[in-house]
N, C-alpha and C positions, 0 to 999 in steps of 0.2 A: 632299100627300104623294106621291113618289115611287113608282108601280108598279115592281116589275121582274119582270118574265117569265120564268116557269119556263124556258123553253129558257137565256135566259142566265145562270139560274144554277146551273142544273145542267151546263153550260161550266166557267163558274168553279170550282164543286166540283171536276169533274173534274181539271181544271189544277192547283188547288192542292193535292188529295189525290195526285196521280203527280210534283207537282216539286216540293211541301212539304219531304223529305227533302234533296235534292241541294241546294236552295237554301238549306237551315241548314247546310248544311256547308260551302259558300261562307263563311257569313256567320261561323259560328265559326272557317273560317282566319284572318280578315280581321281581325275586330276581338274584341275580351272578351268572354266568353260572356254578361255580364250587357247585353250591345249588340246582341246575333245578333238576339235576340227583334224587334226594332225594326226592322233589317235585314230579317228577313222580312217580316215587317207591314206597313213600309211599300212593299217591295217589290210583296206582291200587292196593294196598295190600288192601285199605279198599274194594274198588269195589271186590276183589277176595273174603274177608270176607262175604261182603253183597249182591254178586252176585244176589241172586232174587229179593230183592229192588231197582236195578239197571236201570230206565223208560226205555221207548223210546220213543224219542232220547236219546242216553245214554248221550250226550256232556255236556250240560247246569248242569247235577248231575255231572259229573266224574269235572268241571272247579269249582262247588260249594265245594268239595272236594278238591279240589286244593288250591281254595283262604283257607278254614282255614286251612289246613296243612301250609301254606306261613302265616299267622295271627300264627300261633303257634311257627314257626321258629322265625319270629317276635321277639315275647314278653320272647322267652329264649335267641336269642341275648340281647335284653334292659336288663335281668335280668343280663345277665355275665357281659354287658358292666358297668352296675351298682357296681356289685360283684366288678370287676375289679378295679373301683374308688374310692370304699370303703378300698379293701387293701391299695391303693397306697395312700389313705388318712393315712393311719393308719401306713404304713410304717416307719421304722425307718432309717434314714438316717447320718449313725455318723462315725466322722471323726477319725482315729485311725484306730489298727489291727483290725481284724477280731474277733482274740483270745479275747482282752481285752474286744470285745463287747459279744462273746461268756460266758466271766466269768463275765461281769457284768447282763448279763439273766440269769444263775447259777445262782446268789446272791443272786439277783429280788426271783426267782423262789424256791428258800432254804429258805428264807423268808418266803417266800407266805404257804410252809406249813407247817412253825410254828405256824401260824395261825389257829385261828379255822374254822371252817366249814364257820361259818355264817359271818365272817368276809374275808376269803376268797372268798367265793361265791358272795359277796358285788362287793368287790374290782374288780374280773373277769367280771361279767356281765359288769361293768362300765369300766373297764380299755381294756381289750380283747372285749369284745361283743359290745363295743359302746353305748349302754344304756344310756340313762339319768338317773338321780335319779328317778324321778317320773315311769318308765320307769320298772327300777331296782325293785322298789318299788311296780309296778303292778304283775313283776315276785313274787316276793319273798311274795307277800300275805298284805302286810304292807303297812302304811301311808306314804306318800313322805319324809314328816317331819321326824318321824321315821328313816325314810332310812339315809336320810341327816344326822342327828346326827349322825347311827351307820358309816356312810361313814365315817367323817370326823373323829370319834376315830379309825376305823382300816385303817386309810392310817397312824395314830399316832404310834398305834403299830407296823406297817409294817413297818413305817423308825427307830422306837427303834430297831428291829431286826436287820435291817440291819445296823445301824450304833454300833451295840454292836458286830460285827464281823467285817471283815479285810475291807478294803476300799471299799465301795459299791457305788454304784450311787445314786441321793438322789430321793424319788417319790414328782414331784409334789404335791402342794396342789391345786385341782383345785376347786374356788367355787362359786356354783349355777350360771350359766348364766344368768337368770330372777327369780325376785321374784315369778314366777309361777312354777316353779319345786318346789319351798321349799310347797306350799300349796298341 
């Protein structure tokens, strides 16, 4: 267990109890009052971390602290909001039961590892991950070109599979957007 020493905390109280104020009013210009709380908090956790780096005035470091904690909150908002519109890009939106779309992902998916490795792996990175070919192609170690051929025989094979069993849904063919994925 961690001791800490009355002198440094009776520092830190001081600190926090004379820029507690100033520093939630930063924090409620900056972002929603239901985010301030955070902003501060995590503000003086670092000032408690780094307590004798701490100047004086302590205000203009603990608001320096503030602004990137609120720059950090920031750019993991953009990243979820991002995340977010990539699913909903990506979603699938079909009209029928639930079930029939449930056994036609079964099917997809019973498919998928009939397949080989490398043909599976293809098809995921492109079809699940989003990937472009060239993309695909940087993962997997190999040429675009390369890629592109092996794409377009295992989405070949993946719809013989599924159409050599009971009624499946059929996979697109999708191909090349620009002549510059296939180089």
């Amino acid at each position: 267990m961690v001791r800490i020493d009355d002198d440094a905390r009776g520092e830190f109280t001081a600190l926090y109890e004379a820029q507690y104020a100033p520093v939630l009013r930063y924090a409620l210009r900056e972002v929603p009052g239901h985010a301030a709380g955070d902003v501060v908090a995590e503000t003086f956790m670092t000032a408690w971390r780094r307590l004798s780096e701490v100047p004086d005035p302590p205000l203009p470091w603990l608001l320096g602290v503030a602004r990137r904690v609120v720059a950090n909150q920031r750019r993991g908002e953009t990243r979820l909001r991002r995340l977010q519109l990539a699913v909903g890009e990506h979603a699938v939106f079909v009209e029928g039961s639930p079930a029939e779309t449930l056994a036609e992902r079964d099917a997809v998916r019973a498919a998928l590892g009939l397949l080989s490795v490398a043909d599976r792996e293809l098809l995921t990175l492109i079809g699940w991950d989003g990937l472009s070919v060239r993309e695909a192609a940087q993962v997997l170690g190999i040429r675009a070109s390369t890629a592109s051929v092996r794409l377009h025989r295992a989405r070949r094979r993946l719809q013989d599979r599924l159409t050599s069993g009971a009624a499946a849904p059929t996979i697109p063919d999708h191909p090349l957007s620009t002549a510059e994925e296939a180089s």
